[in-house]
N, C-alpha and C positions, 0 to 999 in steps of 0.2 A: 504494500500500500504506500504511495507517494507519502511526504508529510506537505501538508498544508502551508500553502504561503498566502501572507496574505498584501496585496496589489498595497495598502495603504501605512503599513508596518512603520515607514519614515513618518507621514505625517503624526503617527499615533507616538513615536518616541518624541518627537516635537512636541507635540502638545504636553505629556509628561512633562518634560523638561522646561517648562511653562508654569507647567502649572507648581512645580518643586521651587521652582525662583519668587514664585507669588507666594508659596506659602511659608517661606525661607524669611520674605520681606515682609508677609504679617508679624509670623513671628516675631521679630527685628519688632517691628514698632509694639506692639505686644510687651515685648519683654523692659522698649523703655516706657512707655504709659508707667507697667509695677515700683520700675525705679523712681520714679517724678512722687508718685502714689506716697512710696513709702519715705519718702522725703518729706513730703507734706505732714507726714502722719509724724514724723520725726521731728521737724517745729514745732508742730502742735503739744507734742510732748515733753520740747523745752519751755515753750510759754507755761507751761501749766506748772510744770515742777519748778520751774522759777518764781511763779506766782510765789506758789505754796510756801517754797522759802523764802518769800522775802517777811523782813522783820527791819519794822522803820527805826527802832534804839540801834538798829549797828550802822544806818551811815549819814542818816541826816536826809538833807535836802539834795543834796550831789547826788549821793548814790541813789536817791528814789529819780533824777534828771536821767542819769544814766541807764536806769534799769527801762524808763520810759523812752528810751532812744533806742535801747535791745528789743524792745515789745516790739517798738514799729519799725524796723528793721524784719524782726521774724515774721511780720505782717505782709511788708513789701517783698519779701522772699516767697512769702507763701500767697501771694497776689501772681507773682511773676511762673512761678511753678503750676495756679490753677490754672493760666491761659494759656501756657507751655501745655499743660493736661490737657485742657481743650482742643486744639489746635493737633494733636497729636489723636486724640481721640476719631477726630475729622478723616485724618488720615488712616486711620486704624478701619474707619467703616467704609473709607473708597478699596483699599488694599482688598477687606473681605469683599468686598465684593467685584473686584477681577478675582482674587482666587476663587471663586464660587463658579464665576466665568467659564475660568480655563480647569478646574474641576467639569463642568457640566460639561464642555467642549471634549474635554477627554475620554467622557464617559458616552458620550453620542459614538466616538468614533469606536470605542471599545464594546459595544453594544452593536454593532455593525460587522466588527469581526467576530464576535461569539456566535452572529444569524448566519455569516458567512462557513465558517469553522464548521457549524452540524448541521449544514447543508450537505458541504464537500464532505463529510464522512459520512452522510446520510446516501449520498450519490455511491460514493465510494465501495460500501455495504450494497449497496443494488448492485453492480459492477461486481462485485468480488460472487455472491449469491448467483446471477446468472453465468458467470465462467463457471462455479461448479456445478452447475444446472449442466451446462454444457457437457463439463468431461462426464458428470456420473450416465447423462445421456450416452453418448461416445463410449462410454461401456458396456451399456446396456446392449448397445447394437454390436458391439465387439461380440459380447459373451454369446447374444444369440447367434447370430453369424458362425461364430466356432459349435454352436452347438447343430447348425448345418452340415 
């Protein structure tokens, strides 16, 4: 029995190779969204523990100016960090959806070879079933013949 080829093999490792680069470059943005994420979440939890310790008998007026210039600082980091998330976020749901794209692209053409694939072994099994149809024929007529 031949093995199966199939006419579109190049476009289909293309499209893989497509679709592995988009899911590569979700990823990618994926992975820094968590970081921005967890950075955010990491200010948050120096304002708070800063809060918590502060105590206005140990600096006065200076050091409550100061600690007031650390809030809004943590403030304007974590201002600049949520439209960094945003903006990142944006891209995050244009990427999913090329890679859903060239997913679904892949999977068109890979659904094309699977109808092609059990045809030609569906053909192939017809083929193979009438040659032995043939020879056990062919022997039939042998054996009678000899039995002339």
């Amino acid at each position: 029995m031949k093995r199966f080829r199939f006419n579109l093999e190049r476009v289909l490792t293309l499209r893989k190779y497509i679709e592995k680069n988009r899911e590569i470059k979700l990823g990618t943005i994926i992975s820094k969204c968590n970081v921005i994420q967890n950075r955010i979440k990491l200010l948050e939890q120096n304002r708070i523990s800063h809060f918590r310790n502060f105590k206005l008998q140990n600096g006065g007026i200076d050091y409550l100016q100061t600690l007031e210039r650390y809030f809004n600082k943590l403030e304007a980091d974590r201002l600049e960090f949520s439209s960094e998330l945003a903006s990142l976020n944006e891209e995050k749901e244009r990427a999913q959806k090329e890679y859903l794209e060239a997913s679904r692209r892949r999977k068109t053409i890979e659904k094309v070879k699977e109808k092609k694939e059990q045809n030609y072994y569906r053909e192939q099994l017809i083929e193979e079933s009438k040659e032995l149809d043939d020879i056990g024929t062919q022997f039939a007529v042998r054996n009678q013949l000899r039995q002339i």
